[in-house]
N, C-alpha and C positions, 0 to 999 in steps of 0.2 A: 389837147386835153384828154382826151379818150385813149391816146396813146398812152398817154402820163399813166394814168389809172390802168392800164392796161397791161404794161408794165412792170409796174411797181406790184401789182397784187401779188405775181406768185412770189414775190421774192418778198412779201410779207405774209403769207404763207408758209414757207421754205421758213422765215423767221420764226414765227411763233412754235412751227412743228421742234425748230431745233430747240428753244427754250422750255418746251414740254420734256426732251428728250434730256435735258442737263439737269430740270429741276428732278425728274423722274433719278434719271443716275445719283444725285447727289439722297436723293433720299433713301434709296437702294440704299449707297456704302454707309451711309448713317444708320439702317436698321441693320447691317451686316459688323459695325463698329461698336453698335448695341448690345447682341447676340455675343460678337466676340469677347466683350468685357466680362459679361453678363458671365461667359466658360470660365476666364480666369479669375473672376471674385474668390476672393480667400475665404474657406469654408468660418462660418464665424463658430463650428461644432467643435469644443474641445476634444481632442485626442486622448482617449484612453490608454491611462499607461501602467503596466505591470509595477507592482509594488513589490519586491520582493519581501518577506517574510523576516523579521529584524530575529540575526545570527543568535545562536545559546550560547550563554555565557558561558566558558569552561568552568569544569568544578575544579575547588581549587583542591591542591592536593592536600592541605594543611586543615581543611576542613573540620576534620574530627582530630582527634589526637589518638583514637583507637577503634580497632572493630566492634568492642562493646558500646560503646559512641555512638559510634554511626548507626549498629543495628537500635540503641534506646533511640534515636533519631527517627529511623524509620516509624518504630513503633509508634511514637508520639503520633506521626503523618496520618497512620490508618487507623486512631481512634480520632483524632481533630481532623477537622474538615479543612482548616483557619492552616495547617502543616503537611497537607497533602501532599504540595509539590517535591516535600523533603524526601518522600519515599524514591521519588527519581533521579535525587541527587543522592540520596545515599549510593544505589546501585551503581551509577556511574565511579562514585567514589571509590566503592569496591573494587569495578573493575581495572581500575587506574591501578589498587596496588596489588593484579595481578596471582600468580601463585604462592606468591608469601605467604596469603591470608588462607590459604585451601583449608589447614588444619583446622582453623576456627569456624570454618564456613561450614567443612564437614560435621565437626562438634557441634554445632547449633542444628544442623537437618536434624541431628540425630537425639537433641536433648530433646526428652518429654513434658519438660517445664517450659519450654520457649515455645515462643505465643504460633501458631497455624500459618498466621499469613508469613510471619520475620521466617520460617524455615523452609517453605514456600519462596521465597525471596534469596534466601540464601541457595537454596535449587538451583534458580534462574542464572543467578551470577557463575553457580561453580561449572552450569551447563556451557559457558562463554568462554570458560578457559580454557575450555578443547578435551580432549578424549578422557585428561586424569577424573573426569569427575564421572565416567562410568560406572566404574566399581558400585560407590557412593548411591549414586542414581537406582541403580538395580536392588540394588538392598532394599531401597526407601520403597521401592513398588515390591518386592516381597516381605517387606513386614505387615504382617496383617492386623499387628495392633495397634498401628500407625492411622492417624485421620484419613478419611476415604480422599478426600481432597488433597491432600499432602501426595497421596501415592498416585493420582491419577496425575499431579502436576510434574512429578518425577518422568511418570510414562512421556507425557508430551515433551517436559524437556532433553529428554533423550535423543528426541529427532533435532535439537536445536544445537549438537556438539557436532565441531566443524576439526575435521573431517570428519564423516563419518566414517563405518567402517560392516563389513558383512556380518559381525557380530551384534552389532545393535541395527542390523535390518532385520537377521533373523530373527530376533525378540520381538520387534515391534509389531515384525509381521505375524507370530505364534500369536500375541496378545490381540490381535485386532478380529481372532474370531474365536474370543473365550466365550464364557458364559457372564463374566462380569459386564451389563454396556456401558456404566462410564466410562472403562479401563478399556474397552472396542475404542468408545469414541477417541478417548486419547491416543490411543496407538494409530488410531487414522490421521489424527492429528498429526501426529510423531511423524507419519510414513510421508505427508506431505510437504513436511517441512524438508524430506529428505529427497521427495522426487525422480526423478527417472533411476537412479542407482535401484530405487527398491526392483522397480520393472524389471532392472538389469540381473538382478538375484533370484526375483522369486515374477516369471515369466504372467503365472498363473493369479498373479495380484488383480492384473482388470478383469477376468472373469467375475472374483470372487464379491469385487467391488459393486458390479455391476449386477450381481444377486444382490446385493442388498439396498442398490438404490433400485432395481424393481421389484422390490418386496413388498407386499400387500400388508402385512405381518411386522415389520420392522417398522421403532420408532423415528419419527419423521426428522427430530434432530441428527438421527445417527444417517439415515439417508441423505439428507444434504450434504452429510461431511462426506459421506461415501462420495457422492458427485465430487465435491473438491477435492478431496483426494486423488480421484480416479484424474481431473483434468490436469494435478501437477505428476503423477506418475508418467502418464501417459498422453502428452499436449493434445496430439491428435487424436485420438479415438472419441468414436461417436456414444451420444448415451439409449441410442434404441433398444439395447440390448444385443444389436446384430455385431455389432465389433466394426462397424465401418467408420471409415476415418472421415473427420469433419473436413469441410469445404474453404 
């Protein structure tokens, strides 16, 4: 009997140690089954997703049935609030028909009975057509009994005729340190829209630039434009005044 029990204890010992050991393991892979579900649960976060921006409609060509149309069109736009949007679609309309329209386009900068902004607008468009609308443009900035506005929007559209050329860099850049500043600003403007070519002409533009956005004295809208200017003429140059190139 004592042997019995004697016996039989370790190997009920050796039993229960190993049932410790399988209930221990089985609960281990159960929390490591848990854990691993737990990694692949599907995020229930919706994804955020790019919208792109719904396409513009094209204008149609048929739109107006003439450039006096289309400009009473515009004009409607910039006294009504309710036909704003027509002012965008005119110009694009314009530009659709190209050089055909110059003659009318030019005849309107130049009529003194058509309204400030429609000659203004006609500017813009004949500036898109490319170099024929230099001529046009430089008149408009030396008539001086032409609205201040009208002539300072000719200046800036000058830098906006593709290609440019050293003829309308040399102007822009004369004009950017007259004694008129709207007519500075604009031709900084101008000179911007033109970019490193000016550099390439006239060397001495980031100095001069760079006097006027350290100027004490000069007003603060014509200084910030100096800075943009200066950074499309010249990408890298610093604004310390030293001429050293940004990082």
């Amino acid at each position: 009997m004592y042997f019995r029990l004697s016996c039989s204890l370790p190997y009920k010992i050796a039993a229960v140690g190993l049932c410790g050991i399988l209930i221990g393991g089985m609960l281990l892979l159960a929390g490591c089954e848990e854990a691993s579900s737990a990694k692949k649960a599907p995020s229930t976060k919706k994804a955020t997703s790019f919208t792109p921006p719904p396409k513009r409609k094209p204008v149609d060509p048929n739109a107006y049935a003439s450039v006096d149309e289309a400009l009473a069109a515009a004009q409607a736009g910039l006294t009504d609030a309710s036909k704003a949007k027509d002012v965008g679609v005119v110009q694009e309309w314009l530009l659709l028909k190209g050089s055909s329209i110059q003659p009318q386009l030019i005849a309107t900068v130049k009529d003194a009975q058509a309204q400030k902004e429609i000659r203004v607008l006609c500017c813009r468009v004949l500036a898109q057509l490319g170099p024929v609308a230099i001529p046009t443009l430089k008149e408009t900035v030396e008539a001086k009994s032409y609205p201040d506005a009208l002539r300072q929007n000719a200046v800036d559209c000058l830098g906006m005729v593709k290609p440019t050329n050293k003829d309308v860099i040399d102007y822009l850049f004369a004009l950017g340190w007259g004694q008129d500043e709207k007519v500075r600003l604009a031709a900084m403007r101008g000179m911007a829209k033109i970019g490193p070519p000016v550099k390439d002409a006239h060397p001495e533009v980031v100095d001069k630039l760079k006097e006027v956005l350290n100027s004490q004295t000069e007003d603060e809208i014509l200084r910030n434009q100096a800075k943009t200017t200066l950074k499309s003429v010249e990408p890298r140059v610093g604004f310390s005044g030293m001429g050293k190139a940004d990082k």
